[in-house]
C-alpha positions in Angstrom: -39.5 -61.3 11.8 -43.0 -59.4 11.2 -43.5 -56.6 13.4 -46.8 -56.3 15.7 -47.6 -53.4 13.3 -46.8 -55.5 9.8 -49.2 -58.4 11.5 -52.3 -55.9 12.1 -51.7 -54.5 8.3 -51.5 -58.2 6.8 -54.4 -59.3 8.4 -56.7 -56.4 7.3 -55.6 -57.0 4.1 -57.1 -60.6 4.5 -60.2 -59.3 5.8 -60.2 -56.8 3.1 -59.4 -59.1 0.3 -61.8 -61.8 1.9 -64.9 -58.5 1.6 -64.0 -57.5 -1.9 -63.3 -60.8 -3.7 -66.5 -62.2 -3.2 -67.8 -62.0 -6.8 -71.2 -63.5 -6.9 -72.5 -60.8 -3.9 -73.6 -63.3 -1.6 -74.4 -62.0 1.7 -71.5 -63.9 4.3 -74.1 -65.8 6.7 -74.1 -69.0 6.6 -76.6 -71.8 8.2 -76.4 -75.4 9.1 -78.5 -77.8 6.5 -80.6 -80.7 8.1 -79.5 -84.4 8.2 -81.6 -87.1 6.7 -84.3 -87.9 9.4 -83.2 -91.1 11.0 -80.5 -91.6 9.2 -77.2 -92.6 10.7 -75.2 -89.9 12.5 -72.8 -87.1 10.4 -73.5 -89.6 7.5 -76.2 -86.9 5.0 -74.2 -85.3 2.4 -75.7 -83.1 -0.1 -74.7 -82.8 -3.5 -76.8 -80.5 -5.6 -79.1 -77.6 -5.1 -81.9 -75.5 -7.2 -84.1 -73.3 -6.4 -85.8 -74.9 -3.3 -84.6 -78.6 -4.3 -81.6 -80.0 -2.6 -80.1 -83.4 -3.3 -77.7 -85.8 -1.7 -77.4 -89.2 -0.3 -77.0 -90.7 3.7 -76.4 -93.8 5.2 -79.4 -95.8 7.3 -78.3 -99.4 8.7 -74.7 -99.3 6.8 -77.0 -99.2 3.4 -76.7 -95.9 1.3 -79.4 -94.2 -0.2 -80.3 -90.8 -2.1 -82.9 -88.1 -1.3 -84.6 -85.0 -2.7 -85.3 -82.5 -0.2 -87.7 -79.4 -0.5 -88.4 -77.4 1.9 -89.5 -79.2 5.2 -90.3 -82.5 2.5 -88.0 -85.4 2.3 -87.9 -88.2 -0.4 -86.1 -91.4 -1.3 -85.0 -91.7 -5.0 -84.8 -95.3 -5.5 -85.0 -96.7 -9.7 -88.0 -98.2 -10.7 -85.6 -102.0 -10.7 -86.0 -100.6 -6.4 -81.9 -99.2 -6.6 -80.6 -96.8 -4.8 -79.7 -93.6 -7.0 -77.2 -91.4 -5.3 -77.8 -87.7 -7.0 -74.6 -86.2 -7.7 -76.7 -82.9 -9.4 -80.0 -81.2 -10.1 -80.9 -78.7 -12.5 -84.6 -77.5 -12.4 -86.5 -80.6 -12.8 -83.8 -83.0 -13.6 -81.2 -84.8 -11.2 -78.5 -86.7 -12.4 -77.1 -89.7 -10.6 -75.6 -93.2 -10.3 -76.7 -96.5 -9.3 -74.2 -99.6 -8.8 -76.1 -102.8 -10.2 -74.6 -106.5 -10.4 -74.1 -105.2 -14.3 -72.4 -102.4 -13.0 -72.6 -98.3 -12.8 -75.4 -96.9 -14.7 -76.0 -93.1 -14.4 -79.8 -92.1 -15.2 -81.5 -88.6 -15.4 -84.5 -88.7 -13.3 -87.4 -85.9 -14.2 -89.4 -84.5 -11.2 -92.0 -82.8 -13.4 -93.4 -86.1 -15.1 -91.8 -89.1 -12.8 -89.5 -90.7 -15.2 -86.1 -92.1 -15.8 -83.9 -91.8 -18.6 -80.7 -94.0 -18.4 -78.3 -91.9 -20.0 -75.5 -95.0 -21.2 -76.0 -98.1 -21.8 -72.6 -99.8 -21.1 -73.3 -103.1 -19.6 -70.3 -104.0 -17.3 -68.8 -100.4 -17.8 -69.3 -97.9 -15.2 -71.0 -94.5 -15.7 -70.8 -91.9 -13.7 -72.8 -88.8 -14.1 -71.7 -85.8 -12.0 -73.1 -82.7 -12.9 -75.9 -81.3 -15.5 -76.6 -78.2 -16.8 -80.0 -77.8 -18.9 -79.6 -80.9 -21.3 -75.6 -80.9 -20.8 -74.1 -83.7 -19.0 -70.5 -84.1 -17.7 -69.3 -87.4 -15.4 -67.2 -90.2 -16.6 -66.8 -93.4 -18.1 -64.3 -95.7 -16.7 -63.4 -99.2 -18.2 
């Protein structure tokens, strides 16, 4: 059995070792992001920020689609075939996603600074999925 006394000195240890493990010197507030407007309810998840640039995906009518967010700005990300791309990452101008067509998964890389696509595999029936990117590296997964 743990003392009253033991309890107050275990849980200021918590509190200290929450305070000095925090490595990357973020200050500790924290505040509520924004749901897709219009979209359904509880359903806008984000996936990726930089800088100013957030990324995600939320549901509208049961149908899932991705957004870029910056600032107070919000924009679909559909594929040039009129897909929905669901971001899983962004790194400065690039976002890296997926899109589920009747040929299957196809991840693409999708450049903000000149409005292009870049599919990334071409695997036909295989699915790609791309998860995260880091200046021109890539990691997600290829599943047969």
């Amino acid at each position: 059995m743990v003392s009253s006394f033991n309890k107050v000195k275990i849980r200021r240890w918590i509190l200290l070792l929450a305070i000095c493990t925090n490595p990357y010197g973020f200050a500790q507030t924290w505040s509520i992001l924004d749901p897709f407007p219009n979209s359904d309810p509880y359903t806008t998840i984000y996936t990726g920020l930089s800088g100013n640039n957030f990324v995600g995906y939320y549901s509208f009518n049961g149908s899932v689609r991705g957004f870029l967010k910056n600032n107070n700005t919000w924009l679909n990300i559909i594929t040039p075939e009129g897909n929905n791309f669901l971001p899983e990452g962004i790194d400065g101008n690039n976002i890296i996603g997926s899109v589920s067509t009747a040929n299957g998964t196809q991840s693409y890389v999708f450049s903000l600074a000149n409005n292009s696509w870049s599919q990334l595999v071409n695997t036909n029936a295989h699915g790609v999925f791309a998860y995260g990117i880091s200046g021109n590296k890539i990691v997600g997964e290829l599943s047969f």
